[in-house]
C-alpha positions as a LaTeX table, in Angstrom:
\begin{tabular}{lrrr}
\hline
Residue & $x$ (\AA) & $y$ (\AA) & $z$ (\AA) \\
\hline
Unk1 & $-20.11$ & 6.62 & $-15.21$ \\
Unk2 & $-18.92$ & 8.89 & $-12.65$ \\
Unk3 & $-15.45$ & 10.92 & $-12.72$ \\
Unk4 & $-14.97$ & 10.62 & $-8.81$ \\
Unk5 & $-13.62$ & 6.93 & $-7.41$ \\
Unk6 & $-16.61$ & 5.44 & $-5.34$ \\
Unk7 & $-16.37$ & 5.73 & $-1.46$ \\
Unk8 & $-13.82$ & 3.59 & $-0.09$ \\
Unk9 & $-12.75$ & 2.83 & $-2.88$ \\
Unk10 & $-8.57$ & 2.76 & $-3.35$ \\
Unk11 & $-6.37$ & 3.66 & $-6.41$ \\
Unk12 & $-4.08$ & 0.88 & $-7.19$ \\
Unk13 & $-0.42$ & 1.18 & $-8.63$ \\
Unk14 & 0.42 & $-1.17$ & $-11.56$ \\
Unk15 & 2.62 & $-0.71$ & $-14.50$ \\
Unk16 & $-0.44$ & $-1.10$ & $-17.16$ \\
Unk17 & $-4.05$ & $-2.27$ & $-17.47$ \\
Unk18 & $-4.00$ & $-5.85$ & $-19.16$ \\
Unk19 & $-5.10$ & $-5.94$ & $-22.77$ \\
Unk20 & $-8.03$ & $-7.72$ & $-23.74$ \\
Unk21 & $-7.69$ & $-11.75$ & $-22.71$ \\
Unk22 & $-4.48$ & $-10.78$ & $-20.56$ \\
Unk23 & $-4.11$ & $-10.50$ & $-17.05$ \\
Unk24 & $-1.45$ & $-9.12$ & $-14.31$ \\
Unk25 & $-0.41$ & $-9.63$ & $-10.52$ \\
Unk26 & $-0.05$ & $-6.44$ & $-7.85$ \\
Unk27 & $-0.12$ & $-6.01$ & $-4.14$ \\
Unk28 & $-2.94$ & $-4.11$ & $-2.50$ \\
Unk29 & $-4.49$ & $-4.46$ & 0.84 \\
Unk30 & $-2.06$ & $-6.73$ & 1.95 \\
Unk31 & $-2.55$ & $-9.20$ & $-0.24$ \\
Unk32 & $-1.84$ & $-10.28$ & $-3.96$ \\
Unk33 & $-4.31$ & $-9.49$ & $-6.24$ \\
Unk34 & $-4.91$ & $-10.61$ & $-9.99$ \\
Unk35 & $-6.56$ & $-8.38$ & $-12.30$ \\
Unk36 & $-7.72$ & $-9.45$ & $-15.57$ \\
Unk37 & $-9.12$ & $-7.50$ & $-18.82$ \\
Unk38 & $-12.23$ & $-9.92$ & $-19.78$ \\
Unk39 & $-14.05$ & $-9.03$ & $-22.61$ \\
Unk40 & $-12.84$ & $-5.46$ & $-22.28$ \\
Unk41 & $-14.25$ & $-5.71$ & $-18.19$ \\
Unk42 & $-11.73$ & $-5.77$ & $-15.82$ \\
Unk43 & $-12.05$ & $-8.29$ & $-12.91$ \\
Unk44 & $-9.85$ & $-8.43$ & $-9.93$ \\
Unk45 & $-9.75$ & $-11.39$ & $-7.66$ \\
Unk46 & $-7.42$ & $-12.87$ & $-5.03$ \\
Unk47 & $-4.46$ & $-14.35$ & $-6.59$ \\
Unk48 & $-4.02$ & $-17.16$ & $-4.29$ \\
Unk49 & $-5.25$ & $-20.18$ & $-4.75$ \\
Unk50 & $-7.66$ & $-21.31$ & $-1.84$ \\
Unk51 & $-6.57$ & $-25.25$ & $-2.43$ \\
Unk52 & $-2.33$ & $-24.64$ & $-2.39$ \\
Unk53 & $-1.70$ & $-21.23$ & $-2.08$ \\
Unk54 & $-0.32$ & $-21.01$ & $-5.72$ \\
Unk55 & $-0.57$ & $-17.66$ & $-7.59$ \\
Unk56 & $-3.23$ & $-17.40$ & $-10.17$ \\
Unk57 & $-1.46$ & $-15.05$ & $-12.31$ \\
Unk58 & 1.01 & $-17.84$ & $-13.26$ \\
Unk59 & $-2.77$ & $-19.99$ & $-14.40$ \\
Unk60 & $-4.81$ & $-19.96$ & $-17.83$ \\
Unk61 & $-7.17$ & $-17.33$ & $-18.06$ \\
Unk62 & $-10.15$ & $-18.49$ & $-20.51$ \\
Unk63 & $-12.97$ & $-16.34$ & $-20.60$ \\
Unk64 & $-14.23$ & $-15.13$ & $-17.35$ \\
Unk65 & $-12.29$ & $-18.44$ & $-15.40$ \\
Unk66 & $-8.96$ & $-18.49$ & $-14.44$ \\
Unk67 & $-7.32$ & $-22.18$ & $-13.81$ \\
Unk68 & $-5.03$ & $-22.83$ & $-10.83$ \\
Unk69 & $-1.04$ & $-23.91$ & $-12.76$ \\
Unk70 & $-1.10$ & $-26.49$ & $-9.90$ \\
Unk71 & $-4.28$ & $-28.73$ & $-9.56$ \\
Unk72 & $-6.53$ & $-26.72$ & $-12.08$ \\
Unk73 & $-8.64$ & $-25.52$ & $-10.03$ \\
Unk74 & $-10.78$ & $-22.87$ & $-11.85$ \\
Unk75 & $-12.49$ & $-19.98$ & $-10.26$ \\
Unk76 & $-15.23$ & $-17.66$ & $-11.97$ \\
Unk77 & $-13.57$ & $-14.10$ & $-12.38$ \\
Unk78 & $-17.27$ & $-12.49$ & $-11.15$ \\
Unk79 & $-18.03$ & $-14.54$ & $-8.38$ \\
Unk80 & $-14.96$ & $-15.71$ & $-7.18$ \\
Unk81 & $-16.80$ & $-19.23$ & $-7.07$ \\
Unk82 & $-14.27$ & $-22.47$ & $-7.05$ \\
Unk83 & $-15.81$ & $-24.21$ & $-9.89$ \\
Unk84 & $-13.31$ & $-27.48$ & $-9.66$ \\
Unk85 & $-12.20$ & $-29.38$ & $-6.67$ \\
Unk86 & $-9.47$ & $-29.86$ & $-5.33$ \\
Unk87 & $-10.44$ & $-26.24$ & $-4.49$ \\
Unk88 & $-13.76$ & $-25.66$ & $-2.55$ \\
Unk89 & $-13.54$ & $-21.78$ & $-0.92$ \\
Unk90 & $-14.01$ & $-19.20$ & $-3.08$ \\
Unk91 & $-11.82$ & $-16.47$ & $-4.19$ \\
Unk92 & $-12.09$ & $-12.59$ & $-2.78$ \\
Unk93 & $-13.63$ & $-10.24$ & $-5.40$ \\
Unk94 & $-12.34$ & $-6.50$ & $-5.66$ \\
Unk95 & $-14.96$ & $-4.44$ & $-7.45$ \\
Unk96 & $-13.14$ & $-2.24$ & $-10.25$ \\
Unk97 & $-13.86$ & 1.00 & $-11.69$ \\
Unk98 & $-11.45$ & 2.59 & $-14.05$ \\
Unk99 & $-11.74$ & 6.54 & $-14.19$ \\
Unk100 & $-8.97$ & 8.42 & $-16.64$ \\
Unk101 & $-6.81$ & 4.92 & $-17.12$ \\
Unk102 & $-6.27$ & 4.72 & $-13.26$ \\
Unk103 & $-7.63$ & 1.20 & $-11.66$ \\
Unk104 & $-9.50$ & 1.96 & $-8.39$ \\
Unk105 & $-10.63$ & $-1.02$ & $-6.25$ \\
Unk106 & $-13.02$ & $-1.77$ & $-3.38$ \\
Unk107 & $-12.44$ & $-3.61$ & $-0.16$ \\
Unk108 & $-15.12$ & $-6.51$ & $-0.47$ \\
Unk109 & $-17.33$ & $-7.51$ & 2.30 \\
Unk110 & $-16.37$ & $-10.44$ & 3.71 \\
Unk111 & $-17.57$ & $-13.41$ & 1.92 \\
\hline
\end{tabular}
């Protein structure tokens, strides 16, 4: 692993980088994003739900899924894939790198 941030890549501000099985909400890009520490690999994702607009943060993060608190909805944390209806789009996924415990994060393509 590199010590330089990928190109266009952004450091984000948070207060701390979830512990193992945790996650956390921040704004970047304009939009609210939820990271979470799975399996020691940190996945960020939108953290809007694509069925209700709910926040995902506020949900059940079980391995690499994360459940909508509304509908339950879950959504793969690597793919962004909606893997229950009522929710059918997919999520946004922000590739991570961490370099000296600072969180950088790419702009996806669009998906």
């Amino acid at each position: 692993m590199s010590d330089n941030p990928p190109p266009e890549s952004f450091k984000v501000a948070i207060e701390h980088i979830p512990k193992e099985g945790r996650m956390t909400r921040f704004d970047a890009f304009g939009e609210r994003i939820l990271l979470a520490n799975v399996d020691g690999i940190l996945r960020a994702v939108s953290d809007t739900c694509t069925h209700e607009d709910a926040s995902l943060s506020n949900g059940a993060l079980k391995a690499d899924t994360v459940a909508c608190p509304l509908h339950g909805s879950r959504f793969c944390l690597r793919t962004g894939l909606a893997l229950d209806e009522p929710a059918e789009l997919p999520l946004k996924v922000y590739p991570v790198q961490v370099i000296n415990d600072e969180v950088y994060l790419r702009v996806p393509e669009t998906q």
